[in-house]
Backbone as CSV, one residue per row, in Angstrom:
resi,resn,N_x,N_y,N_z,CA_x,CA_y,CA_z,C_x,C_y,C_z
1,UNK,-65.151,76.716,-67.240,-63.906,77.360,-66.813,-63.945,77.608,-65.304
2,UNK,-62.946,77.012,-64.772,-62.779,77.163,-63.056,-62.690,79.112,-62.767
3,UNK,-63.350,79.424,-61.626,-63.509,80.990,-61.311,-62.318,81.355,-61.712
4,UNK,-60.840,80.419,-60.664,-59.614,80.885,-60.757,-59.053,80.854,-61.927
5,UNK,-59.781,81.051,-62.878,-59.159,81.064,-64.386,-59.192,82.553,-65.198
6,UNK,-60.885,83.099,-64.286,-61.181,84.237,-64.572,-60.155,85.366,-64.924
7,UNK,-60.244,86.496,-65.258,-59.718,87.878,-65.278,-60.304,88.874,-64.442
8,UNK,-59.720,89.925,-63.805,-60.297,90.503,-62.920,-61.907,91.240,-63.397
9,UNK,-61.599,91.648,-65.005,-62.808,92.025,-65.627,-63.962,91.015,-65.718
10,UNK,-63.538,89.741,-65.705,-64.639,89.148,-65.953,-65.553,88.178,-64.668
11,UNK,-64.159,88.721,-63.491,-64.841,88.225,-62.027,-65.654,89.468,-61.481
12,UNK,-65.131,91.139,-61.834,-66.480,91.656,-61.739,-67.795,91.796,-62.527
13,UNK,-67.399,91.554,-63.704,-68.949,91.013,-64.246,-69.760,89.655,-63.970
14,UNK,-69.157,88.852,-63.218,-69.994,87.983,-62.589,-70.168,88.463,-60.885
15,UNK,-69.832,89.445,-60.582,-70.288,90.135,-59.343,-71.023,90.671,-59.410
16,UNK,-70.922,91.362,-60.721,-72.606,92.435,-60.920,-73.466,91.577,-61.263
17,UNK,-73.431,90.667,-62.067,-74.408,89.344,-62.084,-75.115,88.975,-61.586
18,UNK,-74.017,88.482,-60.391,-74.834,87.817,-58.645,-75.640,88.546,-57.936
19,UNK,-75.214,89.876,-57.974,-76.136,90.774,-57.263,-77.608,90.992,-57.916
20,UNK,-77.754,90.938,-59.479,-78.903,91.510,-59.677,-79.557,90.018,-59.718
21,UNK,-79.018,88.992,-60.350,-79.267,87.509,-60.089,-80.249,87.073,-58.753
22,UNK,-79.973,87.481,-57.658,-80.087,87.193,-55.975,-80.981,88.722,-55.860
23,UNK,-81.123,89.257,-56.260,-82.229,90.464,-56.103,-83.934,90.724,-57.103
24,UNK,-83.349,90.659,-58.523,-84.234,90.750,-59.469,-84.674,88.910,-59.805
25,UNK,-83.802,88.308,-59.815,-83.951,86.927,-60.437,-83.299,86.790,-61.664
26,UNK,-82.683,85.463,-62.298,-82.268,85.512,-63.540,-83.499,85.992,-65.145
27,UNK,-84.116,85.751,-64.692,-85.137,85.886,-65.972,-84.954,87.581,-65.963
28,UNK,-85.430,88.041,-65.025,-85.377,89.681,-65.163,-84.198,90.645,-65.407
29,UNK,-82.799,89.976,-65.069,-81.683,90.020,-65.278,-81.177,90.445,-67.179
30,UNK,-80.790,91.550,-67.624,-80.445,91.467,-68.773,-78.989,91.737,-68.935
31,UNK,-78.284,91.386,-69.932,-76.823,91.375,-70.519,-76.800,93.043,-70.177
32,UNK,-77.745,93.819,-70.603,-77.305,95.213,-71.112,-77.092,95.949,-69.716
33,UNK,-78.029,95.098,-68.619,-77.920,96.019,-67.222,-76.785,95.545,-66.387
34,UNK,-76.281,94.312,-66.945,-75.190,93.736,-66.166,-73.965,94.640,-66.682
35,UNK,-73.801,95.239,-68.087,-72.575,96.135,-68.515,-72.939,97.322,-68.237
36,UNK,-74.175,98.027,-68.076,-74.025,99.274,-67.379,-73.490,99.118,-66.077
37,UNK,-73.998,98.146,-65.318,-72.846,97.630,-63.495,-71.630,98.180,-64.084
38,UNK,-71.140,97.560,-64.858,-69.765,97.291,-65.128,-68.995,98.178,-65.763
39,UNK,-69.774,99.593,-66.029,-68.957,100.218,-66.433,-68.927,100.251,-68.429
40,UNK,-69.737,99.228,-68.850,-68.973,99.241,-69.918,-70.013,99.088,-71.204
41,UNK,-69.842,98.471,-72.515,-70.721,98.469,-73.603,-71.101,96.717,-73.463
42,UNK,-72.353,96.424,-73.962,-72.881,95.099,-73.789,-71.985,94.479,-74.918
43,UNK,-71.742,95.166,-75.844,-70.909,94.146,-76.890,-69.555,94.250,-75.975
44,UNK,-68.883,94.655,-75.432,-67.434,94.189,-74.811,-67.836,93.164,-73.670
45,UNK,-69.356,93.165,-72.780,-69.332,92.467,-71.816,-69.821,90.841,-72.382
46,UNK,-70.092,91.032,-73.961,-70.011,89.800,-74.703,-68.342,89.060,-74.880
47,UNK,-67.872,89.408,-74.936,-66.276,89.113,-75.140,-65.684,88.302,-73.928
48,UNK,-66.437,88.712,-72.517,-65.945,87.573,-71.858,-67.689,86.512,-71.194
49,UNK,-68.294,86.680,-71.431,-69.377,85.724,-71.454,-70.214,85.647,-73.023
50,UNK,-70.135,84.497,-73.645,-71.044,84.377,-74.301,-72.485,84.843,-74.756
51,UNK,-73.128,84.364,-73.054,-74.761,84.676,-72.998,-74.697,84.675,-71.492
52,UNK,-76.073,85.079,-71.341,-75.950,85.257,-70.198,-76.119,84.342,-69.299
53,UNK,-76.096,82.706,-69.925,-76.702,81.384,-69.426,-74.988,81.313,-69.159
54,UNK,-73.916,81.962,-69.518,-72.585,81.317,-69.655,-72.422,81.885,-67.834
55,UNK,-73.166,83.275,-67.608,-72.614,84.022,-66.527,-73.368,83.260,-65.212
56,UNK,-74.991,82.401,-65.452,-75.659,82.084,-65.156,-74.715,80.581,-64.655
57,UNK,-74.208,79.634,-65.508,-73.490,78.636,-64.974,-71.927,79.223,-64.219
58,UNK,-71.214,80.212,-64.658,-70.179,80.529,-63.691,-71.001,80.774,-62.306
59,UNK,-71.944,81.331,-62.089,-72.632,82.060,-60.765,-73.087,80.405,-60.084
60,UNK,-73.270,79.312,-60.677,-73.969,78.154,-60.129,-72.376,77.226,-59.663
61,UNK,-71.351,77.554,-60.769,-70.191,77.129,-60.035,-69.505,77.605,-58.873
62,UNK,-69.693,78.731,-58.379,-69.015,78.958,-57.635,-70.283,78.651,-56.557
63,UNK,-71.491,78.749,-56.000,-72.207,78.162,-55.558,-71.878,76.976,-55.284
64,UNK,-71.306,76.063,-56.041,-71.407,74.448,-55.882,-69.407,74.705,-55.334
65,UNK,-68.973,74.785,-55.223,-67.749,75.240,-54.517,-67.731,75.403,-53.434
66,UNK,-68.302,76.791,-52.618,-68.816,76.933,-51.710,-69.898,75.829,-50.683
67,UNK,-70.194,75.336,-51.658,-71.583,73.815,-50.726,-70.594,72.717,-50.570
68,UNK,-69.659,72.513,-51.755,-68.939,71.194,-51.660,-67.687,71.557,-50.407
69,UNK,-66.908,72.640,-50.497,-66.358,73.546,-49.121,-66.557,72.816,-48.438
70,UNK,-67.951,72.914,-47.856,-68.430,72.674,-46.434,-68.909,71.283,-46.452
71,UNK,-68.671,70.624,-46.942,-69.153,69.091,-47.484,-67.596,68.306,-46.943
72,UNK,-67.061,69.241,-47.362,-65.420,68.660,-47.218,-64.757,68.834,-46.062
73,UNK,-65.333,69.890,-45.237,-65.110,70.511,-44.028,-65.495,68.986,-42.914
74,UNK,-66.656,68.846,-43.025,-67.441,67.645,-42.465,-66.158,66.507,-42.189
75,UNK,-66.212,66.361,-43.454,-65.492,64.912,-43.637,-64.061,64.695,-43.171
76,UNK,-63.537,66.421,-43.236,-61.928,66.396,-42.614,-62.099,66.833,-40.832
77,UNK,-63.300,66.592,-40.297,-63.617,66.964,-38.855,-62.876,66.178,-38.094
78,UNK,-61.872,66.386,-37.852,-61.123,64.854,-36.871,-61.550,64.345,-35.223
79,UNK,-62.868,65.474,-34.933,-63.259,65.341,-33.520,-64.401,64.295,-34.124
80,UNK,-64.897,63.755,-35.373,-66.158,62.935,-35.465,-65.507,61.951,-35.720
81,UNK,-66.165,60.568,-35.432,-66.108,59.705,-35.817,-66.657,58.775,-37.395
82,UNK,-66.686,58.031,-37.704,-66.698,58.138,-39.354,-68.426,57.864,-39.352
83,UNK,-68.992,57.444,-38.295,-70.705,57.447,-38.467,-70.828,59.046,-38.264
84,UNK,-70.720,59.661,-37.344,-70.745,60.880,-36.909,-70.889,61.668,-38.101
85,UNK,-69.698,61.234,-39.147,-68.882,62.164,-40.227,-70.086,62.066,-41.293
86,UNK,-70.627,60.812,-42.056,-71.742,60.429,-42.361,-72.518,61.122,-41.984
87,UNK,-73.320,61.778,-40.855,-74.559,61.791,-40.588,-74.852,63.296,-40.570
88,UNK,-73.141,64.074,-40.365,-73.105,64.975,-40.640,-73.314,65.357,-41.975
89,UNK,-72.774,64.931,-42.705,-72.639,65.140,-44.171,-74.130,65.212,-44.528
90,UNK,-74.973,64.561,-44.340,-76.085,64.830,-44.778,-76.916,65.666,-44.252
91,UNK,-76.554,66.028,-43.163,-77.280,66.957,-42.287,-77.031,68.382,-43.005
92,UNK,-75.679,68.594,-43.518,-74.719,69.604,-43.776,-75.365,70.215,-45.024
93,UNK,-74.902,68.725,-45.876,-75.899,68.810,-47.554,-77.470,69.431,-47.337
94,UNK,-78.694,68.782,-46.256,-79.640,69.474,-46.341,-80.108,71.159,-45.669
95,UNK,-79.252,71.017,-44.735,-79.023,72.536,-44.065,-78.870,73.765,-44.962
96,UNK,-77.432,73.443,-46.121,-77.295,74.528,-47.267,-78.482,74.757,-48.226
97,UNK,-78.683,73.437,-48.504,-79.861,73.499,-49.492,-81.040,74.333,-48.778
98,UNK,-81.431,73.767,-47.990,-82.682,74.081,-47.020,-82.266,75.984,-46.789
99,UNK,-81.351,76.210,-46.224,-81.047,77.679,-46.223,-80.679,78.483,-47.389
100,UNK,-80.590,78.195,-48.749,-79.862,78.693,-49.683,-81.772,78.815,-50.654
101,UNK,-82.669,78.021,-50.159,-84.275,77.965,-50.572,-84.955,78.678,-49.789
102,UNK,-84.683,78.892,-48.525,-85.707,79.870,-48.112,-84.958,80.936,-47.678
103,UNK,-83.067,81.389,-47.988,-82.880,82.619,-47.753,-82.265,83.441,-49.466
104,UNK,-82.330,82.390,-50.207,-82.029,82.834,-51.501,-82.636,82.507,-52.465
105,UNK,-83.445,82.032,-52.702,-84.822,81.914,-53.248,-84.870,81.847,-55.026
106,UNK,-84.150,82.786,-55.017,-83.529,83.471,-56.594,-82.308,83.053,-56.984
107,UNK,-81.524,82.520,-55.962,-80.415,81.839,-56.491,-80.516,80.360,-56.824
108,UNK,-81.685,80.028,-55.637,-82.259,78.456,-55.832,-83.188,78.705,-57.216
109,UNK,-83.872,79.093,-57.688,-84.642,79.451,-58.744,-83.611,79.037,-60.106
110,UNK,-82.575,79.981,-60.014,-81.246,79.966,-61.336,-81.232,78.547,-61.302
111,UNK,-80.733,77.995,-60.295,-79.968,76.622,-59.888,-81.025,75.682,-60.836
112,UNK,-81.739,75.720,-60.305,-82.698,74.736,-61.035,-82.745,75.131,-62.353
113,UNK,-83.134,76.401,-63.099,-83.471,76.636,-64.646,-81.791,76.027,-64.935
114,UNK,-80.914,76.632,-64.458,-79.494,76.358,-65.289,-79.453,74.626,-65.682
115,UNK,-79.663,73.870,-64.667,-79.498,72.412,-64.754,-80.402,71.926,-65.502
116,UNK,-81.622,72.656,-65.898,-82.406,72.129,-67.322,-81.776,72.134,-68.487
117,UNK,-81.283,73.627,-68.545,-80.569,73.846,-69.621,-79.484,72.940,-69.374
118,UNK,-78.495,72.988,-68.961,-76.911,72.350,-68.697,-77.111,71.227,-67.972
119,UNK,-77.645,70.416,-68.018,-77.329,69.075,-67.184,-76.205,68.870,-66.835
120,UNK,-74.936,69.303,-67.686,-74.296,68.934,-67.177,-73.407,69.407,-65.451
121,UNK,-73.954,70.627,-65.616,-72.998,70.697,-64.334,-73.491,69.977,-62.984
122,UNK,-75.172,69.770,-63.346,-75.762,69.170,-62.154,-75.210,68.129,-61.919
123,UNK,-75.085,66.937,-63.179,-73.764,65.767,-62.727,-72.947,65.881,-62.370
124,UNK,-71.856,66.980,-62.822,-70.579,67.525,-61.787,-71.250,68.175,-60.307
125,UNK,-71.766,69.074,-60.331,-71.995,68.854,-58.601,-72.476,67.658,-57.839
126,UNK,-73.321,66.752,-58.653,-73.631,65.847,-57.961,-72.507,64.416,-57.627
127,UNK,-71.453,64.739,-58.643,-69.963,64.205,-58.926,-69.500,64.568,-57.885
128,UNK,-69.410,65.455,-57.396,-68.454,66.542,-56.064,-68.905,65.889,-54.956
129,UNK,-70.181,65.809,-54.700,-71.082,65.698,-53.481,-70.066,63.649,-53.196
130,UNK,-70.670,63.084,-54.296,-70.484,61.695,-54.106,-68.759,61.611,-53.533
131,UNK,-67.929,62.692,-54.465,-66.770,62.114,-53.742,-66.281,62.244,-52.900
132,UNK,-67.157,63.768,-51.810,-66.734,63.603,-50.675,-67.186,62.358,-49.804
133,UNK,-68.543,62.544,-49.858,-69.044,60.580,-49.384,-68.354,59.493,-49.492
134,UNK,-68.139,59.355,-51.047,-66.766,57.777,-51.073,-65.560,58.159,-49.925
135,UNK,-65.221,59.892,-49.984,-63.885,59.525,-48.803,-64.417,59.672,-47.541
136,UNK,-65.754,59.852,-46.644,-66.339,59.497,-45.459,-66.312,58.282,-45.522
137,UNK,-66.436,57.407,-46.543,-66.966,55.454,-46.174,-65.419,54.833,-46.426
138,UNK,-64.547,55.812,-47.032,-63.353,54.693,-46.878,-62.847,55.364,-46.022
139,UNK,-62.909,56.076,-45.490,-62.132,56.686,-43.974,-62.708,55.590,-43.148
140,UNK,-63.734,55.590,-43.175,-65.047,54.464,-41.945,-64.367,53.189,-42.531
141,UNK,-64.476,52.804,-43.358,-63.630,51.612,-44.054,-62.346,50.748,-43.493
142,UNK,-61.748,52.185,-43.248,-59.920,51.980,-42.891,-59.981,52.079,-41.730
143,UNK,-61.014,52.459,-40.733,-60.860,52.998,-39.073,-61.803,51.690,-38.468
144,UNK,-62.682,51.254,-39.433,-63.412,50.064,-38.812,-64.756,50.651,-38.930
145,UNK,-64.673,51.401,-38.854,-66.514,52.346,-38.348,-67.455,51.625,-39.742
146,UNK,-66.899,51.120,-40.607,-67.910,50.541,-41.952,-67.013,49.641,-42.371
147,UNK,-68.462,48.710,-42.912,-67.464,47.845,-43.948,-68.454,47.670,-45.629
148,UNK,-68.305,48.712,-45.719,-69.358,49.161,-47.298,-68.577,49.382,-48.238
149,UNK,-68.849,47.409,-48.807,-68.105,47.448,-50.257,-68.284,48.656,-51.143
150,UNK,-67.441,48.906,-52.010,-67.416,49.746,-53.303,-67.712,51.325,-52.901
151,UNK,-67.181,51.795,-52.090,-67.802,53.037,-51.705,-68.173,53.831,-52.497
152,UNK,-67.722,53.982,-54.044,-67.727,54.718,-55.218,-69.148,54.583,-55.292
153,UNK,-69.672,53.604,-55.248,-71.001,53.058,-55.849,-72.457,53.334,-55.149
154,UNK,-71.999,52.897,-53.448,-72.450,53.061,-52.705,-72.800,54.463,-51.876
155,UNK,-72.015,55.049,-52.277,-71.979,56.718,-52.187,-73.156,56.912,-52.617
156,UNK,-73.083,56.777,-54.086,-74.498,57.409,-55.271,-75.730,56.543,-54.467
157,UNK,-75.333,55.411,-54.112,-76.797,54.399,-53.707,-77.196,55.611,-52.321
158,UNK,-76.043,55.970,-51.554,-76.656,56.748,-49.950,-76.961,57.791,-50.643
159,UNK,-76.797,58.705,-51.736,-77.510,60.192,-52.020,-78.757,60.249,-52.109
160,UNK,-79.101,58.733,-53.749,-79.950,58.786,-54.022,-81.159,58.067,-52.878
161,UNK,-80.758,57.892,-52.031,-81.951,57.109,-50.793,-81.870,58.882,-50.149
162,UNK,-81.240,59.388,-49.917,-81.542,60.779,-49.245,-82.005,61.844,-50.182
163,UNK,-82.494,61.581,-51.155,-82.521,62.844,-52.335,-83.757,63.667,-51.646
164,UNK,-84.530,63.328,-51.118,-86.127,63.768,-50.413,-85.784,65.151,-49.796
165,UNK,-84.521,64.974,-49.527,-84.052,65.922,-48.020,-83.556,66.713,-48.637
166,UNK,-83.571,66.927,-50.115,-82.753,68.345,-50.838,-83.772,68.792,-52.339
167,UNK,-84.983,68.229,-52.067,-86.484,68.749,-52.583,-87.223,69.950,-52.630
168,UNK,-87.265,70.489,-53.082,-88.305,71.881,-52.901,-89.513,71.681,-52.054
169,UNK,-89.770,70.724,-52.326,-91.010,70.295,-52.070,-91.332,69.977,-50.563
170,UNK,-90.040,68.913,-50.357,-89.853,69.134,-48.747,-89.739,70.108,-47.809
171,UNK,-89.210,71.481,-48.369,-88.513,72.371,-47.863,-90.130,73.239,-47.057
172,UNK,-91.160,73.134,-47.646,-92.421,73.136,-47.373,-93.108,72.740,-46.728
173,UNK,-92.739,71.332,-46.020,-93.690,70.626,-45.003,-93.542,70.865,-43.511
174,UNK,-92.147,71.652,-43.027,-91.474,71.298,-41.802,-90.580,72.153,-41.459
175,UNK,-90.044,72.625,-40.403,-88.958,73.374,-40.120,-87.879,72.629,-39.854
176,UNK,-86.924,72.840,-40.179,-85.759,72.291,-40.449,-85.468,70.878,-39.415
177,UNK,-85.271,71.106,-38.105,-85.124,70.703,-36.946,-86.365,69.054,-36.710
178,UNK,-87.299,69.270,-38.131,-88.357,67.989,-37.628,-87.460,67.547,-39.066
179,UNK,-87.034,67.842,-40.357,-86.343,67.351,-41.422,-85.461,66.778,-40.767
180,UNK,-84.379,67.033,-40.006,-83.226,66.432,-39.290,-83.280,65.062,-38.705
181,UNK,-84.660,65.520,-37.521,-84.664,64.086,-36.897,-85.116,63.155,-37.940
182,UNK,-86.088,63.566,-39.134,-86.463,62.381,-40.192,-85.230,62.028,-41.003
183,UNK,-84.683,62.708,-41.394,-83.232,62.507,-41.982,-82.300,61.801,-41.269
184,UNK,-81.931,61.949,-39.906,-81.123,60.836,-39.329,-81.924,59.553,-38.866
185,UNK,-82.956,59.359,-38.865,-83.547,57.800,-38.872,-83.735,57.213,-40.432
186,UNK,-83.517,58.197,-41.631,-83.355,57.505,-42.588,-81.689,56.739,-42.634
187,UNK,-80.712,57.735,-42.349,-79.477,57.406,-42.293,-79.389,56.346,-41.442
188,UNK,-79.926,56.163,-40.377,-79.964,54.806,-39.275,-80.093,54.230,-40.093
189,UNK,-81.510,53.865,-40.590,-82.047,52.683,-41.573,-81.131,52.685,-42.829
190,UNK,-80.558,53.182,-43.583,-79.436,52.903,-44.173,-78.048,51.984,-43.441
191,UNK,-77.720,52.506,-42.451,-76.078,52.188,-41.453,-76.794,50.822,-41.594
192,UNK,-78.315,50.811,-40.787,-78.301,48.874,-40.381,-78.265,48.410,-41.757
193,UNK,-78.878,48.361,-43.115,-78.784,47.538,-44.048,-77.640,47.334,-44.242
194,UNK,-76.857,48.615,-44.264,-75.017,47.977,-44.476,-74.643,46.768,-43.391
195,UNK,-75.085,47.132,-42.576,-74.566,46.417,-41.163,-75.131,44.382,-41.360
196,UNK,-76.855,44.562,-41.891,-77.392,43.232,-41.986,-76.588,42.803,-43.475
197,UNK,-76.126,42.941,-44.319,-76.062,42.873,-45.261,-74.230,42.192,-44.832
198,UNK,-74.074,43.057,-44.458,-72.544,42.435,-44.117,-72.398,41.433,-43.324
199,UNK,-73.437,41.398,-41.898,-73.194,39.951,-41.277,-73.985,38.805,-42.015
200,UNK,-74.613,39.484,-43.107,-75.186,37.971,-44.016,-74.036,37.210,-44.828
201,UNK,-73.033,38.145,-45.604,-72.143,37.389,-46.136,-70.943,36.631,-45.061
202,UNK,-71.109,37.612,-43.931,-70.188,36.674,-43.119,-70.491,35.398,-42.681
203,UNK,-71.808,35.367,-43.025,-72.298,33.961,-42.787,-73.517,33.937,-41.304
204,UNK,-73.236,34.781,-40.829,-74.424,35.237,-39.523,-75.153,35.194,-39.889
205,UNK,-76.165,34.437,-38.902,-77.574,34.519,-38.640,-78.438,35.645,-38.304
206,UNK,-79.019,36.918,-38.634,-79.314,37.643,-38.315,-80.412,37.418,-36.902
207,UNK,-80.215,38.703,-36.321,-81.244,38.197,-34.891,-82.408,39.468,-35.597
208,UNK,-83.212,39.291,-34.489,-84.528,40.073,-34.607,-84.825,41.067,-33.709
């Protein structure tokens, strides 16, 4: 269910949520302390969440709202150019991540348990992410800046070559600023394969 579907009762019980969510962690988090927040009895704060995995995926949607926001922000930048717009976008994508892991820790924590449980929403955010990308490569497409068949496709092919850069694991080796410069020479080395790949079907000889 989209937030804007909510009731005012049941957008402050996912406020008291977030707070103890982003403080205590979800595991430590119980139904019964989220309806004392709220004012109310745990069996009424059942009536508009299920469980507390239901309050746990509203709290990860509006999260993925907020990231895709600024994903979209990128792409409608009319001072960049459509490589620019690209290079941002990924810069953008690892920046949130990268800041949302080492300044929210507990919200990155949820994020991950929820998408074990729910796969599915991780495909819908990862759905969101791709379609702002397909409209960076057909903007680049239509302006000249690319000529990358199938952008639909090719989208998922540029995430999954950048997935490194939105890792836990990475988030560990480096301060942000040495991730960046490795992240935009991966994106280089991506732009040229589009680039060799396209003057091969045109029939060009590639140089060296």
């Amino acid at each position: 269910m989209p937030i804007e579907n909510l009731d005012e009762t049941a957008k402050e019980i996912l406020n008291a949520a977030s707070r103890r969510f982003l403080h205590y962690g979800y595991g430590k988090t119980t139904m019964s302390e989220i309806a004392k927040d709220c004012n109310m009895s745990t069996g009424n704060l059942y009536r508009f969440f299920p469980s507390k995995l239901d309050i746990a995926e509203m709290f990860v949607r509006v999260l993925r709202r907020e990231h895709v926001d600024n994903l979209r922000a990128v792409a409608n930048d009319p001072s960049k150019s459509s490589t620019e717009k690209l290079k941002a976008f990924f810069l953008a994508k690892m920046r949130l991540a990268y800041d949302r892991f080492h300044d929210k820790p507990k919200a990155y924590e949820l994020s991950s348990s929820l998408l074990t449980e729910r796969p599915k929403v991780g495909m819908e955010w990862e759905s969101a992410e791709a379609g702002v990308l397909c409209d960076i490569i057909s903007m680049g497409n239509a302006d000249g800046g690319f000529a990358i068949e199938n952008p639909e496709r090719n989208a998922k092919i540029l995430l999954d070559a950048a997935y490194r850069f939105t890792s836990p694991a990475v988030f560990h080796e480096g301060e942000y600023d040495e991730l960046a410069d490795e992240l935009n020479e991966v994106i280089d080395l991506m732009l040229d394969g589009f680039s060799w790949r396209r003057r091969l079907r045109a029939g060009e000889k590639p140089t060296h």
